[in-house]
C-alpha positions as CSV (number, residue, x, y, z in Angstrom):
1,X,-40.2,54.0,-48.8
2,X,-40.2,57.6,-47.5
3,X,-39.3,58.2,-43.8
4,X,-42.7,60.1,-43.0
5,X,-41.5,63.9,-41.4
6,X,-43.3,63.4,-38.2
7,X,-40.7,60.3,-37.6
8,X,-37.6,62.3,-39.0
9,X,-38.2,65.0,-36.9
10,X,-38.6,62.9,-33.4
11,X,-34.8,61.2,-34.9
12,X,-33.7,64.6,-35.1
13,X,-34.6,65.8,-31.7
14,X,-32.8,62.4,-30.3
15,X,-29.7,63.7,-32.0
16,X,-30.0,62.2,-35.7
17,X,-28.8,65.6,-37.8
18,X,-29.3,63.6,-41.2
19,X,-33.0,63.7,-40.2
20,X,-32.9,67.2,-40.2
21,X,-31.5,67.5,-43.7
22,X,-33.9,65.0,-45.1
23,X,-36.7,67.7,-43.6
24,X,-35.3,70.7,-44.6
25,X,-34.8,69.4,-48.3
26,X,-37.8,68.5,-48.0
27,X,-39.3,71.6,-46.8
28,X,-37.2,74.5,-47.7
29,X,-38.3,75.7,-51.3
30,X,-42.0,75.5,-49.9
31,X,-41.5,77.7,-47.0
32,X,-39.3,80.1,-48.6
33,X,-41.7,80.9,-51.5
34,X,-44.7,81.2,-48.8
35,X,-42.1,84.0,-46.8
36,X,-41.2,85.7,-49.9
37,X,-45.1,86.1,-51.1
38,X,-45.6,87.6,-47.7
39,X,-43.1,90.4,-47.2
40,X,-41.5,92.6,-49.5
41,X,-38.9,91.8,-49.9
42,X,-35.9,88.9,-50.9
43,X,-33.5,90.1,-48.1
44,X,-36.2,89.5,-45.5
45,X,-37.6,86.5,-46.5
46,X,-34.4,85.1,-46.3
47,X,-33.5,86.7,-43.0
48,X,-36.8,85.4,-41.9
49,X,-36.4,82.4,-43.4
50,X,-33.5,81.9,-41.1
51,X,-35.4,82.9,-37.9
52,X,-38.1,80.1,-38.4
53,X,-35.7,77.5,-39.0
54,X,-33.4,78.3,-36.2
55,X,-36.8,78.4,-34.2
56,X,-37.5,74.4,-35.3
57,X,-34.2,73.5,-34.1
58,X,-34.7,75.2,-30.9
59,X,-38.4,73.7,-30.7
60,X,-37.2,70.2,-31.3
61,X,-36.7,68.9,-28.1
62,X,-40.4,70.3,-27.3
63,X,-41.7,68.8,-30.6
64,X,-44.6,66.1,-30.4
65,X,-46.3,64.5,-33.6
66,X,-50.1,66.2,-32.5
67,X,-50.3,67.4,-36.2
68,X,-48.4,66.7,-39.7
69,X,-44.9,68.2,-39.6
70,X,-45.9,70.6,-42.5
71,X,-48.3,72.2,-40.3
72,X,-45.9,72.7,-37.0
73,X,-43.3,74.1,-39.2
74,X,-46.2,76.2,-41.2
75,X,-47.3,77.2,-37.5
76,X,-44.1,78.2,-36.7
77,X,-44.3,80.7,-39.8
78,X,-47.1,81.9,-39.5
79,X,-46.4,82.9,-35.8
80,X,-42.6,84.7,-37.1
81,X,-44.8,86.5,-39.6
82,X,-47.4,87.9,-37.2
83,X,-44.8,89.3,-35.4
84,X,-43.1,90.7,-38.6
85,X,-46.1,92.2,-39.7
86,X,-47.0,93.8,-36.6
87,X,-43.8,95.4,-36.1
88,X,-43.8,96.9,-39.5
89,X,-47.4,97.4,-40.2
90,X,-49.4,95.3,-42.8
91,X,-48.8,96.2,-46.6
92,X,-49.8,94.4,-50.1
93,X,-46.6,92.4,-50.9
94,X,-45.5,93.2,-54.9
95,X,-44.4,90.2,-56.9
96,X,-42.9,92.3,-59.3
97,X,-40.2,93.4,-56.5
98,X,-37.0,94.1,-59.0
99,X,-35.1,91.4,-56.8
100,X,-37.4,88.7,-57.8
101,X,-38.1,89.2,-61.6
102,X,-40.3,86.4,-63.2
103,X,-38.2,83.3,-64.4
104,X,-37.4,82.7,-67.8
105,X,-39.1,79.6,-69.8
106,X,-36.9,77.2,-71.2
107,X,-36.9,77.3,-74.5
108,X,-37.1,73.6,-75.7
109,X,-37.0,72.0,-79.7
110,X,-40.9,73.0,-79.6
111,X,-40.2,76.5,-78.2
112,X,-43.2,78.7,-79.5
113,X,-42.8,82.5,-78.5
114,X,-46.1,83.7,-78.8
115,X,-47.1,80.8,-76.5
116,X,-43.7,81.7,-73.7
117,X,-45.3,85.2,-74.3
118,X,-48.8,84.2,-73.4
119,X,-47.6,82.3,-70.0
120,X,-45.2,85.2,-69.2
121,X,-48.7,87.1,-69.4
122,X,-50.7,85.4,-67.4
123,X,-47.9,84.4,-65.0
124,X,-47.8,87.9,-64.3
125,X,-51.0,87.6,-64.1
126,X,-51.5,85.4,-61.1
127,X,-48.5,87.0,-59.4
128,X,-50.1,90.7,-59.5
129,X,-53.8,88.5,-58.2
130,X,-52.5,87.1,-56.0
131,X,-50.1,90.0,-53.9
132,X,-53.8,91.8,-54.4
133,X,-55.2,89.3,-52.0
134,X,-56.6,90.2,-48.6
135,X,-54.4,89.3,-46.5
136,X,-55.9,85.7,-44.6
137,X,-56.9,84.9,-48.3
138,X,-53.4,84.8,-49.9
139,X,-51.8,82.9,-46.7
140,X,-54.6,80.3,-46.8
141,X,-53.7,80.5,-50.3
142,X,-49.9,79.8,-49.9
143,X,-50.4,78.1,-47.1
144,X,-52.3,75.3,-49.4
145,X,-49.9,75.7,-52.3
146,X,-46.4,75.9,-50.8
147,X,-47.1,74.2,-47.4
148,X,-49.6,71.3,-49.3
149,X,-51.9,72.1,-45.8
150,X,-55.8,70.7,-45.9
151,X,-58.1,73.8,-44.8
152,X,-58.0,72.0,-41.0
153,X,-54.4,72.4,-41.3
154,X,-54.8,75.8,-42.3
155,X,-57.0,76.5,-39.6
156,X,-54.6,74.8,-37.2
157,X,-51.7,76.8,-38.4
158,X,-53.5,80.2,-38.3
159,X,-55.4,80.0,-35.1
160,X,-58.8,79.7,-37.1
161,X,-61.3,77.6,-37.5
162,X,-61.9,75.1,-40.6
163,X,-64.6,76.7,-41.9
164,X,-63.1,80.3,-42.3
165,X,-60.2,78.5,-43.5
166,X,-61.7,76.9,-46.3
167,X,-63.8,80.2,-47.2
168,X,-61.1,81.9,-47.2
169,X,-58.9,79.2,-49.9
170,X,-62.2,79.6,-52.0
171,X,-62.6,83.3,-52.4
172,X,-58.9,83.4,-52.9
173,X,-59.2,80.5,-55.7
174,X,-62.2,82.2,-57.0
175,X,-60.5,85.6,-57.2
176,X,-57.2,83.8,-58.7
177,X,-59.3,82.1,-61.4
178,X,-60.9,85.2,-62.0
179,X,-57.1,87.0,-62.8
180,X,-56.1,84.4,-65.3
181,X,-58.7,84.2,-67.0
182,X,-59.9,80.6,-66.1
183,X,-63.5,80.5,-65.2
């Protein structure tokens, strides 16, 4: 059975470093997509990447379980990106940024390339819908994808409240749906 994160991350601030690995596995392809869809581009996700986990390991003697660990560390994010924003001004984030092109499909024993052609499409799709997104739309939005945070978690992360945070997951969802084509 799965150490829940809350638990690692109390062993981790007594001193246990494997906890901290098992979290960061855990946690680091999720928090790295939801910094890279909100700023332009790779080099400062990763740099900022970075900064919020150097941040959690600073934190973790202040850490208590009041929340999920998803939504501290998401906290923590959103806070790093406030201030990243702020100091360089809000702009719409591209997905189509020449560092990060689109991934290739594996092409399989059923591999159909009118089909790979059709997803490539509509990924693009969804990327271009979703770097159009007002801004509190697409990080409720990542937030729920990437971080797996419930609207209250959202709201907890962001300084909102629940209800804003689940209008603003349904607009974005609406809007999303709207882009691909799925309605």
């Amino acid at each position: 059975m799965s150490v829940p994160d809350e638990q690692l991350m109390l062993a981790y601030a007594g001193g246990d470093a494997a906890a901290f690995e098992t979290l960061y596995g855990r946690h680091k392809g999720g928090l790295f997509r939801f910094i890279l869809r909100s700023v332009k581009a790779r080099g400062e996700a990763e740099e900022l990447f970075q900064e919020i986990w150097i941040r959690v390991v600073e934190a973790r003697s202040r850490y208590q379980p009041q929340a999920k660990f998803a939504t501290w560390l998401y906290t923590i994010a959103h806070h790093r990106l406030v201030d990243h924003w702020r100091a360089r001004g809000l702009a719409v984030v591209s997905l189509d940024d020449e560092d990060c092109p689109l991934p290739e499909p594996a092409a399989g024993p059923s591999w159909d390339p009118q089909a790979t052609a059709e997803a490539r499409e509509t990924l693009g799709r969804l990327s271009d819908a979703i770097a159009a997104l007002p801004l509190a739309q697409r990080e409720a939005f990542l937030l729920h994808q990437e971080g797996g945070l419930t609207a209250a978690e959202i709201a907890a992360a962001t300084g909102s409240n629940e209800e804003a945070a689940k209008s603003r997951l349904r607009y974005a969802m609406n809007k999303l749906r709207e882009a691909i084509g799925d309605e």
